[in-house]
Structure formats: C-alpha cells, structure tokens
Residue frames as qw, qx, qy, qz and C-alpha x, y, z in Angstrom:
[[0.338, -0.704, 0.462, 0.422, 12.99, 68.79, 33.95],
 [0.653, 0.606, -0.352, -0.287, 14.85, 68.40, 30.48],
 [0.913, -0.078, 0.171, 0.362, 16.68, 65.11, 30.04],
 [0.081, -0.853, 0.457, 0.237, 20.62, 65.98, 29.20],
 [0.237, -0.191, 0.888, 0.344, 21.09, 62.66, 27.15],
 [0.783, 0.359, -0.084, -0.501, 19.18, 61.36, 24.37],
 [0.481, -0.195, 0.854, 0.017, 19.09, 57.97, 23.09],
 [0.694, 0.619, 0.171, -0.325, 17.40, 58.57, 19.54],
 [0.854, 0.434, 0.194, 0.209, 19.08, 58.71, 16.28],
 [0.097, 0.977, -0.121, 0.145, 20.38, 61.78, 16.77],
 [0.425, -0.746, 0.463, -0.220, 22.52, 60.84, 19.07],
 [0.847, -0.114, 0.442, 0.274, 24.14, 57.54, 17.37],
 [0.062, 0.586, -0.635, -0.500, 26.89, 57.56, 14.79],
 [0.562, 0.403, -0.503, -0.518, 27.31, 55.53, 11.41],
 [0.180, 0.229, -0.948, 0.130, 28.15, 52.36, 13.44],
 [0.420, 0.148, 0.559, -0.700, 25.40, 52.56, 15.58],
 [0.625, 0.334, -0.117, -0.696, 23.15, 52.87, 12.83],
 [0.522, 0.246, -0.717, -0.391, 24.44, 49.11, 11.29],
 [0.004, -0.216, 0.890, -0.401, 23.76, 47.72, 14.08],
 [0.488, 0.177, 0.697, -0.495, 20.26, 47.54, 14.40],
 [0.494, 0.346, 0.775, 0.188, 17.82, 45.70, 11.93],
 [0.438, 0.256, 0.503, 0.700, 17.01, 47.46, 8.82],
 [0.118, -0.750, -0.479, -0.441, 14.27, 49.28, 9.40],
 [0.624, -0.679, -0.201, 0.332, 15.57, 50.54, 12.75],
 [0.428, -0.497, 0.088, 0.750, 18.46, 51.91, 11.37],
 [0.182, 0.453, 0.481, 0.728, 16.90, 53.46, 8.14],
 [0.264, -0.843, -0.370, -0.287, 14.39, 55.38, 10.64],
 [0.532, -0.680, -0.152, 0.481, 17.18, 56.38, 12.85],
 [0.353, -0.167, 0.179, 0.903, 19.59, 57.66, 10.48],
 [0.001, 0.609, 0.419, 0.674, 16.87, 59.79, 8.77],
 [0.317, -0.928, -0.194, 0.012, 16.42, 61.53, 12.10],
 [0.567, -0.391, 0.204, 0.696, 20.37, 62.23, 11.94],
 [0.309, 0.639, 0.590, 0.384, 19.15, 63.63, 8.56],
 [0.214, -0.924, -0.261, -0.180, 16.33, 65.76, 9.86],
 [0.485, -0.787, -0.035, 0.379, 18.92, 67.02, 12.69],
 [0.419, -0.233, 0.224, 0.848, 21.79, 68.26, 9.97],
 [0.077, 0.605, 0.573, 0.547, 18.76, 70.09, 8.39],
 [0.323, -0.918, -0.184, 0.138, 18.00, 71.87, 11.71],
 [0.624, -0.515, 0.188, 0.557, 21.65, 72.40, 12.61],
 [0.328, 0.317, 0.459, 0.762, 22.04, 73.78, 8.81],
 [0.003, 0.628, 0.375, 0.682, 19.31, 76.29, 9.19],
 [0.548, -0.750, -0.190, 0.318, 20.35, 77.72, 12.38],
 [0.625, -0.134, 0.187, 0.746, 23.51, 78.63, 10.68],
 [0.169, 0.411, 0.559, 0.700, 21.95, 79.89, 7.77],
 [0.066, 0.061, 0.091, 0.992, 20.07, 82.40, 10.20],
 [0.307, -0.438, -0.446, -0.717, 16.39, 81.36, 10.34],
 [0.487, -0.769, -0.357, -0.210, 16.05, 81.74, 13.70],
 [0.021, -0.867, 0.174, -0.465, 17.49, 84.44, 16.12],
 [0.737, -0.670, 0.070, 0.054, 20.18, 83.41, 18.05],
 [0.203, -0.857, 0.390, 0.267, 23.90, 84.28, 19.24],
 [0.619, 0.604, -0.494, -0.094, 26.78, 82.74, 17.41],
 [0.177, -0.458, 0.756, -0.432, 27.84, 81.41, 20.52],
 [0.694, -0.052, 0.575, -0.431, 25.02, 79.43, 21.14],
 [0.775, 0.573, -0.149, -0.222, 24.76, 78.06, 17.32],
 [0.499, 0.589, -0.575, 0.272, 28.51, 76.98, 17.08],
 [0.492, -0.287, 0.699, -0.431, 27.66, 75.09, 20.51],
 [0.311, 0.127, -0.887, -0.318, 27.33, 71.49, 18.93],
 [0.121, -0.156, -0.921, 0.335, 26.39, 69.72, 21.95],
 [0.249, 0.325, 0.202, -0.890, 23.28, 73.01, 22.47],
 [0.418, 0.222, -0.559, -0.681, 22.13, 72.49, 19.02],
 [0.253, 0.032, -0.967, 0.025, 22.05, 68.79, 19.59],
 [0.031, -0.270, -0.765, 0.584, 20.05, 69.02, 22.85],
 [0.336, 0.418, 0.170, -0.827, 17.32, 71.49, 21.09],
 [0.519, -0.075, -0.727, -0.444, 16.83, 69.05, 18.04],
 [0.248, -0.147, -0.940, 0.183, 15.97, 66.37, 20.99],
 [0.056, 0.233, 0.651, -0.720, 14.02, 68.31, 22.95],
 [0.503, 0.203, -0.072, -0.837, 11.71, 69.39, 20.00],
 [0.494, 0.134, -0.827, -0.233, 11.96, 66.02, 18.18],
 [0.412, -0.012, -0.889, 0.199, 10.71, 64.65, 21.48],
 [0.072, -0.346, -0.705, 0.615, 8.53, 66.47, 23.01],
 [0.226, 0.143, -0.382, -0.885, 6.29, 67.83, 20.19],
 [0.489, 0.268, 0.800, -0.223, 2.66, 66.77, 19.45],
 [0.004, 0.034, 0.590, 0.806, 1.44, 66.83, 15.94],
 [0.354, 0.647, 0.367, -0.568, -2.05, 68.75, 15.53],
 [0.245, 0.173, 0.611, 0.732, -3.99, 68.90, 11.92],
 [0.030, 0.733, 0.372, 0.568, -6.54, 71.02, 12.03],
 [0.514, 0.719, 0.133, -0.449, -7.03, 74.12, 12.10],
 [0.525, 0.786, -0.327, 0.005, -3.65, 73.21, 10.04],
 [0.878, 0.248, -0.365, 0.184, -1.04, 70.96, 9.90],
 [0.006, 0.825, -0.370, 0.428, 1.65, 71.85, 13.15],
 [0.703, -0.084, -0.585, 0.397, 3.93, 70.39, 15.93],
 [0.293, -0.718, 0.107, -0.622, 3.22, 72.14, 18.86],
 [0.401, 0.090, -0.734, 0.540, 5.23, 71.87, 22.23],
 [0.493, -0.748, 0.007, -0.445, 3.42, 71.91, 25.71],
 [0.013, -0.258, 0.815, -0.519, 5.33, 71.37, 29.24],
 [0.747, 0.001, 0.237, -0.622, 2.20, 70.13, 30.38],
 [0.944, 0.141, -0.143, -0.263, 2.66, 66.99, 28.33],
 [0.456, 0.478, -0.693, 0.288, 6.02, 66.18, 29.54],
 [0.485, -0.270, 0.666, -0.499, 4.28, 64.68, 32.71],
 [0.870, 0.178, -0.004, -0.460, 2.86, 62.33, 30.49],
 [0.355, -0.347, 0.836, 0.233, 4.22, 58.94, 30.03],
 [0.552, 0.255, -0.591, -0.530, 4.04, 56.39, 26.83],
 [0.504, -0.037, 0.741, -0.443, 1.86, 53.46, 27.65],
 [0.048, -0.167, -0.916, -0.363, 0.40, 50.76, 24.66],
 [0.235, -0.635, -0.734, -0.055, -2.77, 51.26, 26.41],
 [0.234, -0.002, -0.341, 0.910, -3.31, 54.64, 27.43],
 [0.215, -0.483, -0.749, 0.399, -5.34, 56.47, 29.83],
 [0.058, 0.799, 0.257, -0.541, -5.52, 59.81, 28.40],
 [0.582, 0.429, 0.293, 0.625, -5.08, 61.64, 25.06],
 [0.169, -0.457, 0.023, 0.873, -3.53, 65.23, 24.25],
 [0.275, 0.670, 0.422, 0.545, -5.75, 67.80, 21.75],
 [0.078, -0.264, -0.016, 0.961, -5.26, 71.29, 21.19],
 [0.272, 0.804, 0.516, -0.116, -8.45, 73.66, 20.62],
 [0.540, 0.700, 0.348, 0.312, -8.23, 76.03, 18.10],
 [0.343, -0.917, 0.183, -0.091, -6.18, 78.53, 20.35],
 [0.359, 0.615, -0.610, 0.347, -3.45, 76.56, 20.59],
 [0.361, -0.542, 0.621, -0.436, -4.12, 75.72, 24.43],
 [0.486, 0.197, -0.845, -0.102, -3.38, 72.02, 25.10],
 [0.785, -0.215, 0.311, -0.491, -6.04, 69.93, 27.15],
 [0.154, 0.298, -0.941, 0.033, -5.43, 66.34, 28.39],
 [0.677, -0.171, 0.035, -0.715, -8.49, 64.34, 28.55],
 [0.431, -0.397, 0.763, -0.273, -9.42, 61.10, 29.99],
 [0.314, -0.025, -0.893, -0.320, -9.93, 57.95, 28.29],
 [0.709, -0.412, -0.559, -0.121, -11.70, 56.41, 31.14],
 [0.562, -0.766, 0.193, -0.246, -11.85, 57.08, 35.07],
 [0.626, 0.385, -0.526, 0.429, -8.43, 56.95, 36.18],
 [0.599, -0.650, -0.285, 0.371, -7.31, 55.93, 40.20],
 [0.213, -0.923, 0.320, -0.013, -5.90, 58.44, 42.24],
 [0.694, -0.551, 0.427, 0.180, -2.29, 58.12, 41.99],
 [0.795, 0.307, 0.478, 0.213, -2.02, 56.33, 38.63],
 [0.233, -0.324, 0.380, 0.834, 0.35, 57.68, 36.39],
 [0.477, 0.762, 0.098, -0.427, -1.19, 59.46, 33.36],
 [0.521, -0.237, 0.614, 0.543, -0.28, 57.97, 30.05],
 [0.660, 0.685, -0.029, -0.308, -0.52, 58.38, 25.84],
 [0.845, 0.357, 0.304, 0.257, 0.54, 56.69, 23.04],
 [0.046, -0.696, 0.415, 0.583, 4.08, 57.89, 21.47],
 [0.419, 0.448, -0.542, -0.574, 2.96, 55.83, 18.82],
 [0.882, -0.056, -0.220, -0.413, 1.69, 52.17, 17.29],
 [0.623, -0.509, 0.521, -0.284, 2.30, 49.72, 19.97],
 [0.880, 0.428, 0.114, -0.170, 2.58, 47.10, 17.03],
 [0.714, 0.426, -0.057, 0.553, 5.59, 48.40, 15.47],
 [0.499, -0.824, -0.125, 0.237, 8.03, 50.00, 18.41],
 [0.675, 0.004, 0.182, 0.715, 10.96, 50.77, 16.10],
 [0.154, 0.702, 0.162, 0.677, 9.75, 54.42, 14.97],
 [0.683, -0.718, -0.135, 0.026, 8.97, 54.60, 19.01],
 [0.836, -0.195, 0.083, 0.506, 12.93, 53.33, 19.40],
 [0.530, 0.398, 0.264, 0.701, 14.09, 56.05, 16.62],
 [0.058, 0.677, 0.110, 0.726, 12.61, 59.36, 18.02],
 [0.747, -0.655, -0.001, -0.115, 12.27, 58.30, 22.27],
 [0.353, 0.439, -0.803, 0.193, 15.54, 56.01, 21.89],
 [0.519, -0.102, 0.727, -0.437, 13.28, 53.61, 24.54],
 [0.307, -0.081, -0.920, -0.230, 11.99, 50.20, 23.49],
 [0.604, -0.316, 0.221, -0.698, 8.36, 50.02, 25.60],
 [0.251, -0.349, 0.804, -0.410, 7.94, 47.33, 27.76],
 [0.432, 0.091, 0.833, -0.334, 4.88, 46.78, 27.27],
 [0.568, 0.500, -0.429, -0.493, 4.42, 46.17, 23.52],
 [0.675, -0.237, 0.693, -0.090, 4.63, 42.22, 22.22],
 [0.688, 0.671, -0.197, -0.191, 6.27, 42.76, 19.04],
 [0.960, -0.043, -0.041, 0.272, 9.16, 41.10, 18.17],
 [0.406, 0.615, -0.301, 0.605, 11.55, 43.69, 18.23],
 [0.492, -0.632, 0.268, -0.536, 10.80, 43.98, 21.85],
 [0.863, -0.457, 0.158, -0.147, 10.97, 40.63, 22.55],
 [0.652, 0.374, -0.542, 0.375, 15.07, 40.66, 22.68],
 [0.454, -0.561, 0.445, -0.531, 14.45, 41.18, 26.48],
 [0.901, -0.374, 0.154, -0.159, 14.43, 37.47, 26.41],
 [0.676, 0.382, -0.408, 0.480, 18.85, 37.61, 25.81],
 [0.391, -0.880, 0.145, -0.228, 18.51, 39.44, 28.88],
 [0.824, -0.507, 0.251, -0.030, 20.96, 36.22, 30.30],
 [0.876, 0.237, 0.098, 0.409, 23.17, 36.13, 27.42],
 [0.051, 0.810, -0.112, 0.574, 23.89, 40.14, 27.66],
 [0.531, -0.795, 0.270, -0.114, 24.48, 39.60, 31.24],
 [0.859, -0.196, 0.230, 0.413, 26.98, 36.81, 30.80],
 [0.472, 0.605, 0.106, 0.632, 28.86, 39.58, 27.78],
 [0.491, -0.103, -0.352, 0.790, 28.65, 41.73, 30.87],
 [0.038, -0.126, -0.051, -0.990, 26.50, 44.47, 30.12],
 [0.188, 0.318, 0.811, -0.454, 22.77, 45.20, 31.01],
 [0.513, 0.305, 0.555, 0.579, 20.35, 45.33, 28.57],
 [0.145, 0.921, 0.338, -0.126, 19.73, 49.06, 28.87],
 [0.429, -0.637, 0.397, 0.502, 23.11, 49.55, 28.40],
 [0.463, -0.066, 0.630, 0.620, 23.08, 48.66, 24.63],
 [0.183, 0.938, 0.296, 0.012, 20.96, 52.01, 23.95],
 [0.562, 0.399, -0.094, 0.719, 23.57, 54.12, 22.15],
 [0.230, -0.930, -0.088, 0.273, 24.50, 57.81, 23.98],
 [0.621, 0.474, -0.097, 0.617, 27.15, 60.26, 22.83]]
C-alpha cells in the first residue's frame, strides 16, 4: 500500500527546515527544491495529465513522495531511477540481507546477501548507515539501527517526554 503522509523535506516548511542541524536542513530544503521543479513541469505540460489532477496540490505532493521514495537508481546500461512494487516490501536495514539490480530489461531481481531464516524480514540499504541525515531527508525516518550521532538524540527520549511529546512525534508532517 502507498503511505498518505510523508515525513521528508517535501513535506516541511521554512521553519521546519531551521530546525534541524545544518546539513539536515540544507539536504531537506533542496528536496523542497527538487519538488517545485516537478510541480513546475507538470504545469508546464511534460507529462500527460488532467488539469484537475495537476492543480491538486496535495496529488502532486503525494507523487513527488512516492517517486522520491520509492525509486532505485541503476547505471548501466545508463544512468536511470527506476520504480518496482516489488521493492516496496523491502525494508532499510544498516546491515542488509539482500540487494536490488535490474538486468538489462529493466526487470528488477532481489538477491540474497546470505541465507536468510524463514520469516525474516527482507532488507537493503536506503543508504550510508554512517551518515543517516540524507536517509532523514528523502525517507523522513532516522534508522534505529545506525550509531551516528545524529541518531543518538534517542538518548532525550526522557527530556521529550517530560515537554510532553514522543520522540516520533518531532518528525515534521503537513
């Protein structure tokens, strides 16, 4: 199923953006960027659709996210982002258990790292477990199980509760 919220850049505002540390909000607001580029060339016609659906903000919105997020970037035969449902079963995991490649067709194959149990979720990398802020900027999720320092504000966890709030709760949404 498609998520109906996003928690990326897209989907914060100028405040949003000062909030987080420097580099956080320089990669977010450049995906607000990227998204008044899309939302510009929709208008402008380069790809077929009603007027209705264009001049739907909230539509637009939801179709940046869904490419922006669910795209896998392939370079040969040639440079491309290329969408499979097939990988939206996949989860994002520091360590992962399986990588996506596309064969020269186009058709996307998920192969195992290593002999995975029955049961075990199936994972890949949304990107360098090191540095989770580009992770933070195009998912809007912080992984868990990284042990960078941006990650480790999970240990205010008790000061955020005492402010009231929890700390998934201070991921932006519109």
């Amino acid at each position: 199923s498609v998520p109906r919220q996003f928690y990326n850049g897209v989907s914060m505002t100028k405040v949003c953006y000062s909030c987080l540390p420097p580099y956080a909000g320089w990669l977010t607001s450049n995906e607000r960027i990227d998204y008044s580029h899309f939302a510009m060339a929709l208008r402008q016609g380069y790809v077929p659709l009603s007027q209705d659906t264009i001049r739907n903000k909230e539509v637009v919105k939801w179709a940046y996210n869904v490419a922006l997020t669910r795209f896998h970037e392939v370079w040969q035969p040639e440079r491309a982002k290329l969408i499979a449902p097939m990988a939206d079963m996949l989860n994002h995991s520091a360590e992962p258990n399986c990588e996506i490649t596309f064969d020269y067709e186009g058709n996307c194959n998920v192969v195992a790292l290593y002999d995975i149990a029955p049961g075990s979720p199936l994972t890949i990398s949304l990107g360098d477990p090191t540095n989770p802020t580009p992770i933070f900027a195009q998912y809007g999720f912080l992984p868990t199980d990284c042990a960078t320092i941006f990650c480790k504000a999970m240990h205010l966890d008790p000061q955020i509760k005492e402010l009231g709030y929890e700390f998934n709760e201070l991921l932006f949404q519109t």
